[in-house]
C-alpha positions in Angstrom: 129.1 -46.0 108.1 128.2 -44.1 104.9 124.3 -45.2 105.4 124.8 -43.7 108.9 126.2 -40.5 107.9 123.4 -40.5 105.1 120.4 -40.7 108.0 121.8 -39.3 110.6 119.6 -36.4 110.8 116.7 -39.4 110.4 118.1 -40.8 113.9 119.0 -44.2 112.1 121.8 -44.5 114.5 119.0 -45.4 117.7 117.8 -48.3 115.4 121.2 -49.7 114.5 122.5 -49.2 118.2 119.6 -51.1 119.5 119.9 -53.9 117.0 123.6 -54.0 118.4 122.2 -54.5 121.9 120.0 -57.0 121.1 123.0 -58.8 119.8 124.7 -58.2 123.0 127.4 -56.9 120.2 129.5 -54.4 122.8 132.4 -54.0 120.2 129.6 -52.4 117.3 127.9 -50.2 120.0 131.6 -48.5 120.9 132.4 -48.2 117.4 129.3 -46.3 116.6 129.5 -44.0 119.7 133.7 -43.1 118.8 132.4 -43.0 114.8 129.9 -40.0 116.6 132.1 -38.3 118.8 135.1 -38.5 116.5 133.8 -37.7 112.8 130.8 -36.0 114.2 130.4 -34.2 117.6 134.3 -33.2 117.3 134.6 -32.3 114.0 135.3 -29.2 112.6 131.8 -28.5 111.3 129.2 -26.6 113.3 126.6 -29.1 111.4 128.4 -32.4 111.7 128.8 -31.2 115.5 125.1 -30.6 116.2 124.6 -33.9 114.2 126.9 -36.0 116.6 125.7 -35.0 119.4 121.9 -35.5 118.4 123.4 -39.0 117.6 124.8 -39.6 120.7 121.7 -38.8 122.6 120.0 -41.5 120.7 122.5 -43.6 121.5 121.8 -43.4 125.2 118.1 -43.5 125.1 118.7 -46.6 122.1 121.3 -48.3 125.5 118.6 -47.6 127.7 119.5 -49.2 131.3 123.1 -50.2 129.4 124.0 -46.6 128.6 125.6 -47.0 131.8 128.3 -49.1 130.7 129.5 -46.8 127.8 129.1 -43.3 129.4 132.5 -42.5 129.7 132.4 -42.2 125.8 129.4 -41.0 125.6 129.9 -37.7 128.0 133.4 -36.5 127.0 132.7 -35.8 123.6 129.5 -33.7 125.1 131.2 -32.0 128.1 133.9 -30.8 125.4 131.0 -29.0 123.6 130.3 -27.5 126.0 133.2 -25.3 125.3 132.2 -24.7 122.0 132.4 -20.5 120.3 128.7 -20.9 119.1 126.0 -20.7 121.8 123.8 -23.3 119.7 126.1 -25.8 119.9 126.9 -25.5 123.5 122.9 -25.5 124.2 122.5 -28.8 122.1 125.2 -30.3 124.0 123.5 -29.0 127.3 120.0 -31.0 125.3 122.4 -33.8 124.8 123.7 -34.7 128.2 120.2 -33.5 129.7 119.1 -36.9 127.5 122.1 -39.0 128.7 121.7 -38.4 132.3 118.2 -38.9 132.4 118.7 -42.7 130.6 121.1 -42.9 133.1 120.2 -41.7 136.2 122.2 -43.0 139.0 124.7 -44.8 137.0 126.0 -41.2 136.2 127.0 -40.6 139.7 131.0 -41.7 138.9 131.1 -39.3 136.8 129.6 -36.4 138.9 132.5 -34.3 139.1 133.0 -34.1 135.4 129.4 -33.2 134.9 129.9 -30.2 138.1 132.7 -29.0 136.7 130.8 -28.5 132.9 128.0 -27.3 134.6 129.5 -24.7 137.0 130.5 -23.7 133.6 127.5 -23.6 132.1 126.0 -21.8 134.9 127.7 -18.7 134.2 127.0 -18.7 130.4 126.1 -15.2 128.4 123.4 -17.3 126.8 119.7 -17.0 128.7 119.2 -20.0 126.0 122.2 -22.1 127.3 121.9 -20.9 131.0 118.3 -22.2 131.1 119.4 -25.6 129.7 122.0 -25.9 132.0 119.5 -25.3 134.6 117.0 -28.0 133.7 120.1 -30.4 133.7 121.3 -29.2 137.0 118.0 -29.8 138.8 118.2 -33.4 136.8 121.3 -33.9 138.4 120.4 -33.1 141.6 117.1 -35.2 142.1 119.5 -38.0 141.1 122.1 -37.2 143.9 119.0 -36.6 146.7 117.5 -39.7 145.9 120.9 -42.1 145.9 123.0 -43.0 148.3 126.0 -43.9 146.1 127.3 -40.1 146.2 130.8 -39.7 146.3 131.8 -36.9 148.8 134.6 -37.7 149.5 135.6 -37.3 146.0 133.8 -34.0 145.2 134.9 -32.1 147.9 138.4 -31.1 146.8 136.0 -30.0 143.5 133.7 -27.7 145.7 136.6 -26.6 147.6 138.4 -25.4 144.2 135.4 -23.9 142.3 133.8 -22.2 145.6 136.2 -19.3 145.1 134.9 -18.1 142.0 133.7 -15.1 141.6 131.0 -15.1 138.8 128.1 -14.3 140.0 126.3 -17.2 138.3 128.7 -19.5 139.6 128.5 -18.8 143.0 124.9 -19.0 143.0 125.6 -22.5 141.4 127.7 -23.6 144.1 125.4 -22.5 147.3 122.7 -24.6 145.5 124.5 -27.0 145.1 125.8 -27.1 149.4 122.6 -26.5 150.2 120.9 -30.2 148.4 123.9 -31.8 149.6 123.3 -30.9 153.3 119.5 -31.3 153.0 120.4 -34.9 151.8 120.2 -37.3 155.0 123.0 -39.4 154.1 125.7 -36.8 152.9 127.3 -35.5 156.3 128.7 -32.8 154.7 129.7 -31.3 158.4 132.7 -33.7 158.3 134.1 -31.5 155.4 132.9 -27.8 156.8 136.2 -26.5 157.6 137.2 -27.2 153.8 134.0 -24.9 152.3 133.8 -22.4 155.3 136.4 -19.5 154.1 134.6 -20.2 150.6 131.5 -19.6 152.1 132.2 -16.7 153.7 133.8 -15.2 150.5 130.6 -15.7 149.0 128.7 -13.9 151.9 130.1 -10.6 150.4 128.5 -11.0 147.0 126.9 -7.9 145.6 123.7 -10.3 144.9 121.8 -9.9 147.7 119.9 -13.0 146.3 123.2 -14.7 146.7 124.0 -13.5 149.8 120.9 -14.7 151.1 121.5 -18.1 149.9 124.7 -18.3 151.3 123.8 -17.1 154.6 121.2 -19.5 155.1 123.7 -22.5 154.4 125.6 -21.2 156.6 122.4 -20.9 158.9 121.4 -24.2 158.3 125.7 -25.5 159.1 125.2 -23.6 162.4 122.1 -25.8 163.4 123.6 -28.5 162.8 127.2 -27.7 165.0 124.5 -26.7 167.7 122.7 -30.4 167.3 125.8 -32.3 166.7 129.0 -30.7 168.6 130.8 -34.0 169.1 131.4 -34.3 165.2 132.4 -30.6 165.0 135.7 -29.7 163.8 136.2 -26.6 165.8 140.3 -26.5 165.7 140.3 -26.7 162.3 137.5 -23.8 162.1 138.8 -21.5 164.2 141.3 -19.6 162.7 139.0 -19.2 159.7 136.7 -17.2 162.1 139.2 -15.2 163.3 139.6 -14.0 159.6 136.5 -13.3 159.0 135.6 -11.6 162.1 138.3 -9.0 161.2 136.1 -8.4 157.6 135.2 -5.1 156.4 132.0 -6.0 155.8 129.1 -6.0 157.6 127.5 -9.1 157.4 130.3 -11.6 157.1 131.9 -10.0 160.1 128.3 -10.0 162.3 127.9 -13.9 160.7 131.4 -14.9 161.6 131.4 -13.3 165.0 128.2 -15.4 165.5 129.9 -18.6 164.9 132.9 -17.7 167.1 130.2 -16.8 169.6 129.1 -20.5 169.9 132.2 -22.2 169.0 133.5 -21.0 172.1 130.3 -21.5 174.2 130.1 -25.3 172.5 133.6 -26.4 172.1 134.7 -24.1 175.5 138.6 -25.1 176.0 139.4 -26.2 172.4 139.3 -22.8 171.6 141.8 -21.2 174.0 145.1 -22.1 171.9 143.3 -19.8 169.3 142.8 -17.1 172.1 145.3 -14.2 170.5 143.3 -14.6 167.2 140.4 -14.3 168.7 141.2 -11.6 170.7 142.8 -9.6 167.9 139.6 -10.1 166.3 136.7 -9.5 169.2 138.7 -6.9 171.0 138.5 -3.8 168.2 135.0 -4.4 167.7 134.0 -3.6 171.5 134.4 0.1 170.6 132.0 0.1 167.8 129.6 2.7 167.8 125.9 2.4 167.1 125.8 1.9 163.5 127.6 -1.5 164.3 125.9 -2.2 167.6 125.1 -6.1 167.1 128.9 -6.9 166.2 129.7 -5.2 169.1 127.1 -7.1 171.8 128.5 -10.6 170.2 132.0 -9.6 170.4 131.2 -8.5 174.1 129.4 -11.9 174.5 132.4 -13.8 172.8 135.3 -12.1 175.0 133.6 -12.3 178.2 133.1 -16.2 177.3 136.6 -16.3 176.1 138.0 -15.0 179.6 135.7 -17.5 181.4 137.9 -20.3 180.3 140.9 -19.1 181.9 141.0 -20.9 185.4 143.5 -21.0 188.1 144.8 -24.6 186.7 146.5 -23.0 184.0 149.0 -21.2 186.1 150.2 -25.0 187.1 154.2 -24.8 186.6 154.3 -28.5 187.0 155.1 -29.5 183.2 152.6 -32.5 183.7 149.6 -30.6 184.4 149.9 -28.1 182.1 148.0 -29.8 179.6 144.2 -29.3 180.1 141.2 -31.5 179.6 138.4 -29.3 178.3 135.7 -28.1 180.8 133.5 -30.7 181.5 130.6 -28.4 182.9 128.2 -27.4 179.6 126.5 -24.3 179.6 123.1 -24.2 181.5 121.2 -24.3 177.5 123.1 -27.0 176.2 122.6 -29.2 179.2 119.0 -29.3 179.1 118.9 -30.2 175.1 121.2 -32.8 176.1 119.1 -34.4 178.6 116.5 -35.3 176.1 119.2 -36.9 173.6 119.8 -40.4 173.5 122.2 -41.7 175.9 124.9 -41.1 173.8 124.9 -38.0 172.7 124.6 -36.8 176.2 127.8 -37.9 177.0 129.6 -35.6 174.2 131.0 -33.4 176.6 132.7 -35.7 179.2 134.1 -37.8 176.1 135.6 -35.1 174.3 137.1 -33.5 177.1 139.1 -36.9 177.9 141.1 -36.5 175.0 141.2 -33.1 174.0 144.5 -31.5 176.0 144.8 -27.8 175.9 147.4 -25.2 176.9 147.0 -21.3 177.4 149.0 -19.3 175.4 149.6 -16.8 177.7 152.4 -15.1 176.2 150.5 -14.9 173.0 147.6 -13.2 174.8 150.0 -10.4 176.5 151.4 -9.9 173.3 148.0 -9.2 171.8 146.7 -7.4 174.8 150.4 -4.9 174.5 150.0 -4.1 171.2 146.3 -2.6 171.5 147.4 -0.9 174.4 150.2 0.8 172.6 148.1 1.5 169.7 146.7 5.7 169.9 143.9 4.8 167.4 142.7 1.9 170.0 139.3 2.6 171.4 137.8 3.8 175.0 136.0 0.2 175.2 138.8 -1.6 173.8 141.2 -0.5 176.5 139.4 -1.2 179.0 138.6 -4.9 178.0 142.2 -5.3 177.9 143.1 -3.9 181.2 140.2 -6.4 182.4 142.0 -9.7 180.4 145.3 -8.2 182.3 143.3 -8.3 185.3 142.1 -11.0 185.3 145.4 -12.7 184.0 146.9 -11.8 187.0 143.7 -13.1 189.5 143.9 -16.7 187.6 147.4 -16.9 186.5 149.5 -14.7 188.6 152.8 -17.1 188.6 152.8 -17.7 185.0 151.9 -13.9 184.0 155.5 -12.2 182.8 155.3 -9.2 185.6 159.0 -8.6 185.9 160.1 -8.0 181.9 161.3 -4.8 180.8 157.8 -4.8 178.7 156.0 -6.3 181.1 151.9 -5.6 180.7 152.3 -3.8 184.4 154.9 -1.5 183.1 152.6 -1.1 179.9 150.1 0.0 182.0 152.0 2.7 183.9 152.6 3.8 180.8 149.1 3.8 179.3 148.3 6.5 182.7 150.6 9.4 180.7 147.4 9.2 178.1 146.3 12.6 179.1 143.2 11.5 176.4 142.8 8.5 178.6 139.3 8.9 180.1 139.0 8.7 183.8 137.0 4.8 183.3 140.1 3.5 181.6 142.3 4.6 184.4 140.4 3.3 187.2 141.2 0.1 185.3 144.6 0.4 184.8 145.0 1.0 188.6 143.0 -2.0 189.2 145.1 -3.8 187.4 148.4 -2.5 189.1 146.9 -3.4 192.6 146.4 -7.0 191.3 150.1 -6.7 189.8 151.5 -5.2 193.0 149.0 -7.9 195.5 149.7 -10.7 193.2 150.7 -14.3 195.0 153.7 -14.7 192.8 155.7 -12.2 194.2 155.2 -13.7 197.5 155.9 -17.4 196.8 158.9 -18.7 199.2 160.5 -20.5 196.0 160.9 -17.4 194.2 164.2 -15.4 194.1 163.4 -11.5 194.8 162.3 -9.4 191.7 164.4 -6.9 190.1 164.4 -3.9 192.1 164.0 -5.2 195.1 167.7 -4.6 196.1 167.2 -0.7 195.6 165.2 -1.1 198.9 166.6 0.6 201.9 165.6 -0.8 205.7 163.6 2.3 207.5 164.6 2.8 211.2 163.4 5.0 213.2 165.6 7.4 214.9 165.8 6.1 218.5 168.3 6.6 221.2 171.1 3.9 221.4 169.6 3.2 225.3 166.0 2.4 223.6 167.2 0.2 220.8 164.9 -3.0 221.1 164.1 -5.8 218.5 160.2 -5.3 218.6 160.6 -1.7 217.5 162.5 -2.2 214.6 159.9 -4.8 212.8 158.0 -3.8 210.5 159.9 -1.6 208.5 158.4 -2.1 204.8 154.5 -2.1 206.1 153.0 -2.3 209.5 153.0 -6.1 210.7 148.8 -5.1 210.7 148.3 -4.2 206.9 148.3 -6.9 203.8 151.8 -7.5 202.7 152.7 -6.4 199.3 154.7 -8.7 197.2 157.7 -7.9 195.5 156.6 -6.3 192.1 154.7 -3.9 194.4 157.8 -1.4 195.3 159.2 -1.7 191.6 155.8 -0.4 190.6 155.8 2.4 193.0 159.2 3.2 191.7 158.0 3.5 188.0 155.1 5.4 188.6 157.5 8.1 190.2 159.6 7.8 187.2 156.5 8.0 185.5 155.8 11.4 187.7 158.7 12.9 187.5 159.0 12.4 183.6 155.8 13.6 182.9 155.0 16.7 185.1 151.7 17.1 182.9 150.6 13.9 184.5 151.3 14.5 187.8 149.4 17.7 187.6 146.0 16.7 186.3 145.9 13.1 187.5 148.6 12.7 190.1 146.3 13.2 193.0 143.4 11.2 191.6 146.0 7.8 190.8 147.1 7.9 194.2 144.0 8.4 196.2 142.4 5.2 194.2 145.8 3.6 194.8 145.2 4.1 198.4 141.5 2.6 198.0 142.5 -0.9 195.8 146.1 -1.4 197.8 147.0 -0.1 201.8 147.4 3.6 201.9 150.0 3.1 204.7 151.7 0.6 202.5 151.3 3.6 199.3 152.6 6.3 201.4 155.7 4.1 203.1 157.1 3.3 199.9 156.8 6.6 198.2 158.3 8.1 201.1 161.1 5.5 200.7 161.9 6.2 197.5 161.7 10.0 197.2 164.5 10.1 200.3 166.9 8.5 197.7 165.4 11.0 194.8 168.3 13.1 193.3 165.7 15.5 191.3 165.4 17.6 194.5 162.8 19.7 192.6 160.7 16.8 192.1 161.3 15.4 195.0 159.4 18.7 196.5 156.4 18.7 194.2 155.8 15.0 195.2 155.9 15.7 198.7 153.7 18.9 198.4 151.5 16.4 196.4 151.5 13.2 199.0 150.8 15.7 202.0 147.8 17.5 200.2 146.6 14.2 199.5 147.1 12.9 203.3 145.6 16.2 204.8 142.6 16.7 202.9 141.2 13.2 201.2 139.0 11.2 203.0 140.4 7.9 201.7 143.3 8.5 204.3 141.2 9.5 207.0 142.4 5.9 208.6 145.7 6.9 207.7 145.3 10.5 209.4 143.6 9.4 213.1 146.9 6.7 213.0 149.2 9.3 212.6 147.2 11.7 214.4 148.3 10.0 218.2 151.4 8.2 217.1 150.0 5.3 219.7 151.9 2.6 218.3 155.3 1.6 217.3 154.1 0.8 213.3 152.6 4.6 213.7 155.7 6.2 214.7 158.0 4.1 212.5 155.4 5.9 209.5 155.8 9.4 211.0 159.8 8.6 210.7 159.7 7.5 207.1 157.3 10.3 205.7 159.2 12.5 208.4 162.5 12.4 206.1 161.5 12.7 202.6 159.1 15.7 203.7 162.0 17.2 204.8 161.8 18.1 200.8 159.8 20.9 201.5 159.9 22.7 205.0 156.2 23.7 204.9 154.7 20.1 204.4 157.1 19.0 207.1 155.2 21.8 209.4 151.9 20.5 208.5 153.5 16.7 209.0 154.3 17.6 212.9 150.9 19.4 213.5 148.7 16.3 211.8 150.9 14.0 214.6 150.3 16.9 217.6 154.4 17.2 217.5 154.2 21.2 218.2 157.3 21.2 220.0 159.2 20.3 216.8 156.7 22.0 214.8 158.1 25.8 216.2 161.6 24.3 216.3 161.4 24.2 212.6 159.5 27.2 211.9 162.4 28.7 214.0 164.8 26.7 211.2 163.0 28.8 208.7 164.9 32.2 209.1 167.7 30.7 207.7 166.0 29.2 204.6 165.6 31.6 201.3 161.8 32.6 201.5 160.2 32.7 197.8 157.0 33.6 196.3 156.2 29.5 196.5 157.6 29.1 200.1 155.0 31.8 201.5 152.0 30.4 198.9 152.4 27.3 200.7 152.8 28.6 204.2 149.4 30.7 203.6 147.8 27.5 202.0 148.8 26.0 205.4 147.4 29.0 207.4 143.8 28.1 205.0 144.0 24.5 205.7 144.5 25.0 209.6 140.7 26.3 209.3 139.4 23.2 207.5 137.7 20.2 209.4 140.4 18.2 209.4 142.8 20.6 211.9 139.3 20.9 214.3 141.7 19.0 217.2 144.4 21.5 216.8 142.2 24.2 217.1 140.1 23.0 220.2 143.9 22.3 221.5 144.1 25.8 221.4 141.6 26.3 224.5 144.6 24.2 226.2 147.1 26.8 226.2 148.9 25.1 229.8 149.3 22.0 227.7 150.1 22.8 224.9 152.3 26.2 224.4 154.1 25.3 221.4 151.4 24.8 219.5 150.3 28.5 220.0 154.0 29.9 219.6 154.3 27.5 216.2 150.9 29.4 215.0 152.6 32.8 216.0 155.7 31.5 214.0 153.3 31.2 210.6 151.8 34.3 211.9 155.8 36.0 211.9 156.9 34.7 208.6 153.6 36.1 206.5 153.4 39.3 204.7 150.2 41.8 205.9 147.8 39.3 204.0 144.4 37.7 204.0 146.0 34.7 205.6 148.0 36.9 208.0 144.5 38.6 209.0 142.8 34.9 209.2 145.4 33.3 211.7 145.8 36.7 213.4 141.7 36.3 214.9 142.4 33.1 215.2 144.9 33.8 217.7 143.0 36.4 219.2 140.3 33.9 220.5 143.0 31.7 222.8 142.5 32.5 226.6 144.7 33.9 228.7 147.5 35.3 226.5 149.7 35.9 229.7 149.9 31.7 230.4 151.9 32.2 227.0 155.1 32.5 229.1 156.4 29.1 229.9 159.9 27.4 230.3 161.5 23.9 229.1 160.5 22.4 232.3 156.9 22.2 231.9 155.9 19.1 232.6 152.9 17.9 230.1 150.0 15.8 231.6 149.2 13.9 228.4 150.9 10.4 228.9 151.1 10.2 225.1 152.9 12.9 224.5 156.1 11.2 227.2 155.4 8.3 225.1 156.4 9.9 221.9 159.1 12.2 223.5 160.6 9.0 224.4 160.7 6.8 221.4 161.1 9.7 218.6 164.7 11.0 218.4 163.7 14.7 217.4 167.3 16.3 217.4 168.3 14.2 214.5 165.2 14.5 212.8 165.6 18.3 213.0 169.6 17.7 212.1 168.4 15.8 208.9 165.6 18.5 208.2 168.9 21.1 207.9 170.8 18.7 205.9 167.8 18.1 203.5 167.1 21.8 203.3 171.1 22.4 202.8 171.2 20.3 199.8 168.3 21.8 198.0 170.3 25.2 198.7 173.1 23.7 196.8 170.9 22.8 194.3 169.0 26.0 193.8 172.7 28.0 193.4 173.6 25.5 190.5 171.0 26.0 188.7 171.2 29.6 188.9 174.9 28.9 187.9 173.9 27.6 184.7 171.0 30.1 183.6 168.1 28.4 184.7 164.9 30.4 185.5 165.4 30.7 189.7 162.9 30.6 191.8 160.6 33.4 192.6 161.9 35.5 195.4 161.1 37.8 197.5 162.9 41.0 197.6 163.1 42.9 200.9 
C-alpha cells in the first residue's frame, strides 16, 4: 500500500493490477480499486482526489475486457466526483469515466442510468472545460447504446420521464439528444413509452433556445412519422388528454404542434378518441375564432372539429344498454387506405383488428356541457358560436333521443337565449334557428314510447266556431297543424312558447330581430305550423300589451314577406277546412289589435265582417297608435299584395262591403295623406249609385256560401268585443296606477 501511495502519480497501480489479473487474484484487484476510491478519490484532498481517480482509470484500462466485472466500484467513487466544488476535479472525473467506459464498452450498459443521471448533470455544468468533457463522454456513451442491443428501456424510462422536466437549458438539450439516438436506434421502440415523454416534450417545445426548440420539434416530428407508419402500436387513449393540454397553450408553436397531433390522432385512431370529445372540444373550439396572426391553428382546429363531429353516427343514439358500446369505425380514411394496401398483410389489417376490441361510448352530456358553457361565455368568438350551434345541430340530426331537449338548461333553451345577443351577428343567428328547427322537427319528440314533454299540457284544442247543426268529425281534425304540413313534435310548441317569453322579456329583441327570426322560422319549420302555435299561445297571453305588439308583428310579417306567400294564397280563398280552421285561430288572438284583425278579414276576402268591425270601432278609444296603424293599413292596401282587393273593386255588385269597409277607413282618418290616397282610390270604382244594396243580396261566388256557411262570424265578432273589452280594462288600470297612457287623440 505505501509503495502504491509512493507511485501513484507514476501509474504503478496499472502494473500491480495487471499482475493481479494475471493471477486471476479477484480479492487483490477489489482491494486496490476500494484502497483508490476510499483513501484517494474520496478523500479530503483536492490532490489525493485527482490522484484516485487517475488510479482508477488505470485500473480499468490495467482489467481490460474484465473491468466489467468490478465496475460497480469503479464508477461510484467517479460519478460522486462529479459533484465535486472544484471544476478540475469534476473534469478529471469526467477524463476518468470517459476511460472506464471506453474499456468497457457495452458491459457499462447496467449501469446506464447512473452514468445519465451524472451526465444530465454534467451537461449543465458552468465549466466550458467540464461541459466539453462531458460531451465527449456522452457521444461515447451513445455509440455504445446505438450499436447494442442489450439497452434497457424499460428501466430508463421512469429516468427520462423524471429529468425531462428540467428546465436548464443545457439539460434539456441533453435530453432531446438523447430521445432522438434512442428512436433512431432500430431496436429501441421507444413509441411503446411516448405517452410517458410527450407532456415533457412538449414542455421543452417552449424553450427560449430556438436551437432547442428545434431539436425538440423534430423528435416530436420524427414520433409523428412513426404513429402515421405504425397506428396499431399507438397509444392514443393514453395521449389524448395530454393534447388537449397542450392545444390550450399560450404559445405558439406547442399549441400549432399539439393541434397537429390531435389533427391525426383523430383521423388515425377515429372512435378511440370520442370519450375525449369535451377536451377536445374545449380545446379546438376557441381557436376557430383566431384571427390572422394565428391562421394555421385555426385551419387545423377547423380540420380537427369537423373530423371530430364526423364520428358521431346515428348508432350512438341506441338506448338499448347493449349496443351502446361502440366498435371503432372500421372505414380508414381515403390516404391511409392506400398506404395500407402496399403493407404487408398484416399491417393492413390494423384497422378491422383494433376496432374489434376497442368499445367506445359518446359522452354526450359532457359535450353539451362544453358546448353551454361557450355559449354562455360574452368573450366567446363569432366563429366559435357558430361551430357550436353546428355540434348542437348536428347532435340533434344523429342523436336526437339521447340529446337532453326537455331540461330546464337544455342546449335549445340556451339557444333561445343566445338570440337576445343584440351583438350576435346575423350568421350566428341563422344558426341558432337552424338548430331550433332540428330541436322542434326532431324524432324524439315524436316517438310513440315517449310520455309528452313538459309543456305540452298548456296546449289548448283550437275549434273553429261552427254552428251546433254543422258540427262534423272531419272538420274538427287537424287542430295543431293542417293534416297536409310535417308534424312537429312535442318540444316544438314549448319552443314557441319561450321564444314569446323570450319576446315579451326583451322588447329590444323583438324590435330589431323579431321579424327577421320568424320569417327564417317560417323557411327551416312550416309557416302554418309557426303562425298556429303563436296564435295559440298569445290568445292565453295575459300581457295584453304584448300581446298587441306580437300580433301587429305576425300580421306585418304575413302581409308583406314573401316567405308566406304560400301561407297568404291559402288564406286568401279559405277553400279548405285546414284553411278556415287557421283563419279561426289567428282570427282570435288578432282580435289583440282591431286594425290587424281588419287587415286579417281583407287578406281572406271576409268584407262583410271586415265593415262589421270597422263599424265596432266607434266604440273603441282611438289613439295616436290606433290611426298610425289604420293609415299604415290604408299604405299597405296599395302594395302588390292587396292587387285582388283592388281589382275586386271593379266588382262593386259583388262585392259592396268591401267598398263600404274602404269608406269605413276612409271615415275613421283625420284630413291626411292616407285620407287623400284611399279617397282617389275610391273615386276610380264605377258606378257609385250600385253602392246602395240590402242584406238580401245574393253573391254569385260559390266560395263565398261556402265560407258563410262553415265560419260562425257573430261569435267571432262577439269575441272581437270581448278581446277589445279586456284591453279597455287594462288600459284604465294602468292609468290607475300612473303609468304613461296611451297617446290619444283629443277632439
Amino acid at each position: 500500500l505505501n509503495c502504491l501511495k509512493s507511485h501513484m502519480r507514476s501509474w504503478p497501480s496499472l502494473e500491480l493490477v495487471r499482475e493481479f489479473v494475471a493471477q486471476n487474484n479477484a480479492a487483490q484487484i477489489k482491494h486496490v480499486i476500494q484502497i483508490l476510491s476510499q483513501e484517494f478519490a474520496l478523500s479530503q484532498h483536492p490532490h489525493s482526489r485527482k490522484g484516485g481517480l487517475i488510479g482508477l482509470a488505470a485500473c480499468s484500462i490495467a482489467l481490460g475486457k474484465d473491468s466489467g466485472l468490478y465496475l460497480k466500484e469503479l464508477i461510484e467513487p467517479v460519478l460522486t466526483c462529479f459533484n465535486d466544488a472544484d471544476s478540475r476535479l469534476r473534469y478529471y472525473a469526467c477524463e476518468a469515466l470517459y476511460n472506464i467506459v471506453k474499456v468497457a464498452r457495452g458491459s457499462v450498459l447496467p449501469h446506464f442510468n447512473v452514468l445519465f443521471d451524472g451526465l444530465s448533470k454534467l451537461a449543465a455544468d458552468p465549466d466550458p472545460n467540464v461541459k466539453s468533457g462531458s460531451e465527449l463522454l456522452d457521444r461515447l456513451l451513445k455509440d455504445i447504446v446505438t450499436e447494442s442491443n442489450k439497452f434497457d428501456l424499460v428501466g430508463f424510462i421512469p429516468l427520462l420521464r423524471e429529468r425531462i422536466y428540467s428546465n436548464n437549458q443545457y439539460a434539456r438539450q441533453f435530453i432531446i439528444s438523447w430521445i432522438l439516438v434512442l428512436e433512431s436506434v432500430p431496436d429501441i421502440n421507444l413509441l411503446d413509452y411516448l405517452p410517458e415523454i410527450l407532456d415533457g416534450l412538449f414542455q421543452i417545445l417552449g424553450d427560449n433556445s430556438k436551437e432547442i426548440r428545434k431539436m425538440c420539434e423534430v423528435a416530436l416530428g420524427e414520433f409523428l412519422k412513426e404513429i402515421k407508419k405504425t397506428p396499431s402500436s399507438v397509444k392514443f387513449a393514453e395521449m389524448a388528454n395530454i393534447l388537449v393540454i397542450h392545444c390550450q397553450a399560450s404559445d405558439d408553436l406547442i399549441q400549432l404542434t399539439a393541434m397537429c397531433w390531435m389533427r391525426e390522432f383523430i383521423q388515425l385512431a377515429g372512435r378511440v378518441m370520442l370519450p375525449y370529445s369535451s377536451g377536445i372540444l374545449t380545446a379546438v373550439l376557441p381557436c376557430l375564432s383566431y384571427d390572422d396572426r394565428k391562421k394555421s391553428i385555426k385551419e387545423v382546429a377547423n380540420v380537427c372539429n369537423q373530423s371530430l363531429m364526423k364520428l358521431v353516427i346515428p348508432e350512438d343514439d341506441e338506448t338499448d344498454e347493449g349496443k351502446q358500446s361502440l366498435s371503432l369505425q372500421t372505414e380508414p380514411k381515403e390516404e391511409s387506405l392506400s398506404q395500407q394496401e402496399v403493407t404487408s398483410s398484416g399491417e393492413s389489417l390494423f384497422i378491422l383488428a383494433f376496432t374489434d376490441r376497442v368499445p367506445v361510448t359518446l359522452n354526450l352530456d359532457g359535450i353539451v356541457q362544453v358546448l353551454d358553457c361557450h355559449l354562455h361565455d360574452s368573450a366567446t368568438g363569432m366563429m366559435t358560436r357558430i361551430a357550436v350551434l353546428k355540434w348542437l345541430y348536428h347532435l340533434y340530426i344523429k342523436t336526437p333521443r339521447k340529446s337532453p331537449a326537455t331540461s330546464a338548461d337544455s342546449p335549445w333553451c340556451i339557444v333561445i337565449a343566445h338570440l337576445c345577443a343584440v351583438c350576435a351577428s346575423y350568421q350566428v343567428i341563422l344558426k341558432d334557428l337552424e338548430v331550433l328547427a332540428e330541436i322542434a322537427s326532431s324524432p324524439a319528440g315524436q316517438t310513440e314510447d315517449q310520455g309528452p314533454c313538459d309543456g305540452s299540457d298548456m296546449r289548448s284544442e283550437l275549434h273553429i266556431p261552427v254552428k251546433a247543426s254543422q258540427l262534423s268529425s272531419s272538420g274538427m281534425k287537424g287542430m295543431e297543424c293542417s293534416p297536409s304540413t310535417p308534424t312537429m313534435n312535442c318540444y316544438f310548441y314549448k319552443f314557441m312558447i319561450n321564444l314569446l317569453k323570450r319576446f315579451s322579456s326583451e322588447r329590444k329583441l323583438l324590435e330589431t330581430r323579431g321579424a327577421f327570426i320568424i320569417r327564417q322560422l317560417c323557411l327551416l319549420l312550416n309557416a302554418e305550423n309557426i303562425f298556429h302555435s303563436m296564435a295559440d299561445i298569445l290568445l292565453r297571453e295575459e300581457d295584453l300589451k304584448f300581446a298587441s305588439t306580437m300580433v301587429h308583428t305576425l300580421n306585418t310579417i304575413l302581409l308583406t314577406s314573401s316567405e308566406l306567400f304560400q301561407l297568404r294564397n291559402q288564406l286568401k280563398d279559405l277553400k279548405t277546412p285546414e284553411s278556415r280552421n287557421l283563419f279561426c285561430c289567428l282570427y282570435r288572438s288578432w282580435c289583440h289589435n282591431p286594425v290587424t284583425t281588419v287587415s286579417l278579414c281583407f287578406l281572406t276576402q271576409n268584407y262583410k265582417h271586415a265593415y262589421d268591425l270597422i263599424q265596432k270601432f266607434g266604440d273603441l278609444e282611438v289613439t295616436v297608435d290606433f290611426l298610425t296603424e289604420v293609415d299604415k293599413l290604408v299604405q299597405l292596401i296599395e302594395c302588390p299584395i292587396f292587387t285582388y282587393l283592388r281589382l275586386q273593386l271593379l266588382d262593386v255588385k259583388n262585392n259592396p262591403y268591401l267598398i263600404k269597409a274602404l269608406y269605413g277607413l276612409l271615415m275613421l282618418l283625420p284630413q291626411s295623406s292616407a285620407f287623400q290616397l284611399l279617397s282617389h282610390r275610391l273615386q276610380c270604382v264605377p258606378n257609385p249609385e250600385l253602392l246602395q244594396t240590402t242584406d238580401s243580396t245574393k253573391t254569385t261566388l260559390g266560395f263565398k256560401k261556402a265560407t258563410a256557411t262553415n265560419i260562425d262570424y257573430l261569435e267571432l265578432l262577439q269575441h272581437f268585443e270581448r278581446v277589445q273589452n279586456k284591453h279597455l280594462e287594462v288600459r284604465h288600470q294602468r292609468a290607475g296606477r300612473g303609468e304613461p297612457p296611451d297617446r290619444r287623440v283629443v277632439l
